[in-house]
C-alpha positions in Angstrom: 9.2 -18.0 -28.5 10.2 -14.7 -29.2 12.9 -14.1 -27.3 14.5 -17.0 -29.1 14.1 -15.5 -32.5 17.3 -15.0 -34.8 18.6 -11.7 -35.7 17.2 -9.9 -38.5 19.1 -9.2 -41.4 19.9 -5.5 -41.7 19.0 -5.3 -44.9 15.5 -6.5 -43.9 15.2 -3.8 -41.0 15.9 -1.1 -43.2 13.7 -2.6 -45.8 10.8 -2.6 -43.0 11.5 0.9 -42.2 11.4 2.4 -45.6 8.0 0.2 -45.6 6.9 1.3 -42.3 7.5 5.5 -42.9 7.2 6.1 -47.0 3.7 6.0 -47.2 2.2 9.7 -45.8 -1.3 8.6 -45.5 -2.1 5.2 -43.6 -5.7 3.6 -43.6 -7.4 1.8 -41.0 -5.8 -1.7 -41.9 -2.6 -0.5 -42.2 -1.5 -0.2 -38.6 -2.0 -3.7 -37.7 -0.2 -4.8 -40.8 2.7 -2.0 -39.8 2.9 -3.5 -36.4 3.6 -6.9 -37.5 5.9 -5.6 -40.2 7.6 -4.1 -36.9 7.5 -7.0 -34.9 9.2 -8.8 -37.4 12.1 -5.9 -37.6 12.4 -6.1 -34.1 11.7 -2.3 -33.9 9.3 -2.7 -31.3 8.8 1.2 -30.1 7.7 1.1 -34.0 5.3 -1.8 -33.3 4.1 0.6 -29.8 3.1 3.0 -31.6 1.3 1.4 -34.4 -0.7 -1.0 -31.8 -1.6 2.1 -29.8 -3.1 4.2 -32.9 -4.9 0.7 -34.0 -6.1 0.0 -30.5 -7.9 3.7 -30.6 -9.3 2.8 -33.3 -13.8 2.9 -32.6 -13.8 -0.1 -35.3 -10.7 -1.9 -33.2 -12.4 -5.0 -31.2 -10.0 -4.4 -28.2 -11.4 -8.2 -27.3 -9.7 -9.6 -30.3 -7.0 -11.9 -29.4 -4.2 -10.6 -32.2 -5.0 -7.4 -30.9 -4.4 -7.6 -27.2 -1.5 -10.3 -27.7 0.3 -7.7 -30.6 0.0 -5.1 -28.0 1.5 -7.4 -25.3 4.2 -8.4 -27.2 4.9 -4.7 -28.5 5.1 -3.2 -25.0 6.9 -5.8 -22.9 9.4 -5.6 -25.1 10.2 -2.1 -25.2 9.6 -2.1 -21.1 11.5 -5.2 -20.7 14.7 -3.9 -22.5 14.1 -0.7 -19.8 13.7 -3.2 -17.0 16.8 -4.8 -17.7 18.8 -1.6 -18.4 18.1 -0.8 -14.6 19.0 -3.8 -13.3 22.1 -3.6 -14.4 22.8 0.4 -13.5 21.6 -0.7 -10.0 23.5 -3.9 -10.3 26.6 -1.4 -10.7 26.1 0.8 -7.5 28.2 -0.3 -4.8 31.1 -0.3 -7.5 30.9 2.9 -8.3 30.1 4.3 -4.8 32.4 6.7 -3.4 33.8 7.2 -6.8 34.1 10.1 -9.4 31.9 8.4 -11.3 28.9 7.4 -8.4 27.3 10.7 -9.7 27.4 10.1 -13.7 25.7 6.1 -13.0 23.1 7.9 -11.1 22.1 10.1 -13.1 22.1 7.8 -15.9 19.9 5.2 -13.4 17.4 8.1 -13.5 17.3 8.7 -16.9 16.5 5.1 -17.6 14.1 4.9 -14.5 12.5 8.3 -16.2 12.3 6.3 -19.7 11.0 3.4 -17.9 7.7 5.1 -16.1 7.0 7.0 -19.8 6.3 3.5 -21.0 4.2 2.1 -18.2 2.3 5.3 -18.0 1.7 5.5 -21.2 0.1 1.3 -21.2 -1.8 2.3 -18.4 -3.3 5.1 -19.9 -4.3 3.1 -22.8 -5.5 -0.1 -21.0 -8.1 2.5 -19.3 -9.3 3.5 -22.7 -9.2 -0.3 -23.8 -11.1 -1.9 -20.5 -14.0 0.6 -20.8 -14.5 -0.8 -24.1 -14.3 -4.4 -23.5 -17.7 -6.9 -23.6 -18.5 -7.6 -20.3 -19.3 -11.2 -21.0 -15.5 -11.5 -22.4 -14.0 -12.7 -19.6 -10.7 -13.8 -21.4 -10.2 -10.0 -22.4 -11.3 -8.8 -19.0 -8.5 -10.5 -16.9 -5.7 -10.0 -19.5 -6.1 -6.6 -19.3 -6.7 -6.5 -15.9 -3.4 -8.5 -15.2 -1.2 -6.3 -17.8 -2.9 -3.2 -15.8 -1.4 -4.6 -12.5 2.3 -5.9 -14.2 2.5 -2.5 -15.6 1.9 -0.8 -12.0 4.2 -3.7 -10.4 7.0 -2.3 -13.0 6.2 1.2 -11.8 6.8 0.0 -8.1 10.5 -1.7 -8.7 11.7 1.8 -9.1 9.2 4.0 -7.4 10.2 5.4 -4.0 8.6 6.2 -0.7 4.9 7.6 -1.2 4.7 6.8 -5.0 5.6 3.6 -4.3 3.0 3.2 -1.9 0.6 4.3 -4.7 1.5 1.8 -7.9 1.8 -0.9 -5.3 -1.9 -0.1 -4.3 -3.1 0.3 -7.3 -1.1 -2.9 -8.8 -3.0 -4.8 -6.4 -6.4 -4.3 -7.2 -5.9 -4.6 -10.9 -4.4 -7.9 -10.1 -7.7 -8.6 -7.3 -9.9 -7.0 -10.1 -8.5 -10.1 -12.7 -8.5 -12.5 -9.9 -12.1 -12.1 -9.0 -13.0 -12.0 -12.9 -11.0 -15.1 -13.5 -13.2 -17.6 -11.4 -15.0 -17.7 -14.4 -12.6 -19.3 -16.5 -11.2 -23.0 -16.0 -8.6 -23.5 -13.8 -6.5 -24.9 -16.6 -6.8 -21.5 -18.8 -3.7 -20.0 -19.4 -4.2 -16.5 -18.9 -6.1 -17.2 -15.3 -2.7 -19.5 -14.7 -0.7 -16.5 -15.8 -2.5 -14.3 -13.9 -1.6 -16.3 -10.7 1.8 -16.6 -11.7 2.2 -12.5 -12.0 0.1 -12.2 -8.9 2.7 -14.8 -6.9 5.6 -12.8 -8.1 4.1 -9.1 -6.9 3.2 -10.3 -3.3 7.2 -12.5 -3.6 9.3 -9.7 -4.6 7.1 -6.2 -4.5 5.1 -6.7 -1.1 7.9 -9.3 0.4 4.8 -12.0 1.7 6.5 -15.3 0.6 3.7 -17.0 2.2 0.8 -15.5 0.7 2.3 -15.6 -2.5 2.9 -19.5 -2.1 -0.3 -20.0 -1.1 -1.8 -18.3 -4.0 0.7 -20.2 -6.4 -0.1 -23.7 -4.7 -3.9 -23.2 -5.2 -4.0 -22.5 -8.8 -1.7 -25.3 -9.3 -3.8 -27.5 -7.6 -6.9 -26.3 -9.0 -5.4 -26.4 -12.9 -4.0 -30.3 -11.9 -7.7 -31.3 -10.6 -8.9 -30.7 -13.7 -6.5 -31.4 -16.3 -8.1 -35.2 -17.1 -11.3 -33.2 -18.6 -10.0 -31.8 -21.3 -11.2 -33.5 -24.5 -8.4 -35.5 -26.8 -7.3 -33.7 -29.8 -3.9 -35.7 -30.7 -1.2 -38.0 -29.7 1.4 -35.3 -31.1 -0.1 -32.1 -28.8 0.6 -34.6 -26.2 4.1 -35.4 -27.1 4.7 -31.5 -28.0 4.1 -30.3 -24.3 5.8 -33.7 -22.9 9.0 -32.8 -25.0 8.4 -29.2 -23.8 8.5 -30.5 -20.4 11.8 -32.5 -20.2 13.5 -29.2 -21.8 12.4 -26.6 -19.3 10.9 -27.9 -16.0 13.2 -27.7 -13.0 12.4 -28.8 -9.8 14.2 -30.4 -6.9 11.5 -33.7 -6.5 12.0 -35.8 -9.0 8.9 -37.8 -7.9 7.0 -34.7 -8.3 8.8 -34.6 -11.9 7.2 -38.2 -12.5 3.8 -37.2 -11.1 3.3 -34.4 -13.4 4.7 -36.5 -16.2 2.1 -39.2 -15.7 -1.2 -36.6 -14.9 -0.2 -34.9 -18.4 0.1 -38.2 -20.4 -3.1 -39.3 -18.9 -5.1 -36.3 -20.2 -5.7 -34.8 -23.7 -5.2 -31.4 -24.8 -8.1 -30.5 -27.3 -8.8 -27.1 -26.0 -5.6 -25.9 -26.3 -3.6 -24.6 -29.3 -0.4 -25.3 -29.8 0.7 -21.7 -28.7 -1.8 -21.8 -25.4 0.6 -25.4 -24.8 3.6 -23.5 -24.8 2.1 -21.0 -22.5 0.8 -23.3 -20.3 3.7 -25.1 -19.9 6.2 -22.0 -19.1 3.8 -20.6 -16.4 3.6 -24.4 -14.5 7.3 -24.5 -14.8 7.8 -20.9 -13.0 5.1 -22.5 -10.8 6.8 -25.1 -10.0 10.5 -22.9 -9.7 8.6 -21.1 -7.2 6.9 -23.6 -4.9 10.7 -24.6 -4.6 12.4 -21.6 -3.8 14.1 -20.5 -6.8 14.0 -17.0 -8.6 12.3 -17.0 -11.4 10.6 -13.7 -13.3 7.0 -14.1 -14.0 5.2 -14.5 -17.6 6.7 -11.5 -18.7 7.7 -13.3 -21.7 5.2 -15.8 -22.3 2.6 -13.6 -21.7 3.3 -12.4 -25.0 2.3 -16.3 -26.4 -1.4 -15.5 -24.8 
């Protein structure tokens, strides 16, 4: 997982950056290569900006799965470092409130919060360019844009106020309807349609405050993803042990029957279809799934997304 990755050595990250900024004219190929280079760096405003001059690319197949997950991983990093930032600041108001100092933390809250719309404004702006462009019979593509188009406009509406906070929360909502609708063409065990529910569960839970609604929709595509988990087609005994092993490690739930149920549904079936990364994936988002159906907090797919 990325977020697990160890630290660079600073010798490497200013190796990457000689790499990344000596050469004054850049060919086609060059950007995607630039953007890994980046990645690996951790320099991922470097990695924005190479994914969105590669992405605006006419020869770019914005369908391309490197392509869309490079850009995924590139932006929710740089926003989710923002994210975090105002967390905290806001985390830190009632301490500083009445004090010398209430005035310097908020303007420093907006200065962050101004940072924080630049970046989601400027996704947005691209995933526009990059949904015109997109196949319509790729409905894979079609939803994971869709959904990033409604995360990003659900990041807008944590900090947006009054009126503009009605808008983003609008418009957040029919991107995510828009992937919804799209994503009854894809199995009910696919992980970006589970992801998809997962984000969508998490904007009606904490940005529209309808814990029912967003249980219900979490429930179903549980239920539906379950249903048909004994069709997939056997690839190995180790895939099998890989997402079982996953399992133990990171599901939490209260029910330890329900533990057990899940544990014997998954041994029963066989993971062909799925990659080792789309394993991973799958089995983050049914653990959030499960946090949720049981009352705890939990924050999304924002970082396995990125695995998609």
């Amino acid at each position: 997982c990325h977020g697990n990755r160890k630290r660079v050595h600073p010798f490497l990250s200013v190796y990457c950056r000689f790499v990344l900024t000596s050469s004054p004219v850049m060919s086609d190929g060059k950007f995607i290569t630039r953007a890994k280079i980046s990645e690996h760096a951790e320099r991922y405003e470097d990695m924005s900006d190479y994914m969105i001059q590669h992405m605006n690319q006419e020869e770019t197949s914005v369908a391309d799965t490197d392509n869309r997950n490079l850009l995924s991983v590139a932006f929710k990093n740089v926003v989710g470092a923002k994210r975090s930032s105002w967390r905290i600041l806001s985390a830190l108001k009632d301490q500083h409130k009445g004090k010398e100092s209430e005035h310097v933390l908020a303007d420093y809250t907006e200065k962050v919060v101004a940072e924080l719309k630049n970046v989601c404004n400027t996704v947005l702006n691209l995933l526009e360019d990059i949904i015109k462009k997109v196949p319509s019979e790729n409905t894979d593509a079609l939803v994971f844009y869709q959904k990033m188009k409604g995360d990003y406009y659900r990041y807008l509406a944590e900090v947006a106020k009054d009126t503009e906070r009605d808008e983003v929360l609008e418009k957040s909502s029919a991107a995510y309807e828009s992937a919804k609708t799209e994503s009854s063409k894809l199995p009910p065990t696919h992980p970006i349609r589970l992801g998809l529910a997962l984000n969508f569960s998490v904007f009606y839970y904490e940005i529209k405050n309808e814990p029912q609604k967003a249980c219900e929709l979490a429930k179903k595509a549980f239920d539906d993803a379950i249903a048909e988990l004994d069709q997939l087609k056997e690839d190995s005994y180790k895939d099998s042990t890989l997402i079982m092993q996953l399992l133990r490690d990171n599901l939490t739930v209260s029910d330890p029957g329900v533990i057990s149920l899940l544990a014997v549904t998954i041994l029963s079936c066989s993971f062909g279809q799925l990659t080792t990364r789309r394993m991973v994936t799958m089995t983050t988002i049914v653990r959030n799934l499960f946090c949720f159906l049981n009352k705890y907090t939990f924050v999304g797919d924002d970082l396995s997304s990125i695995l998609l």
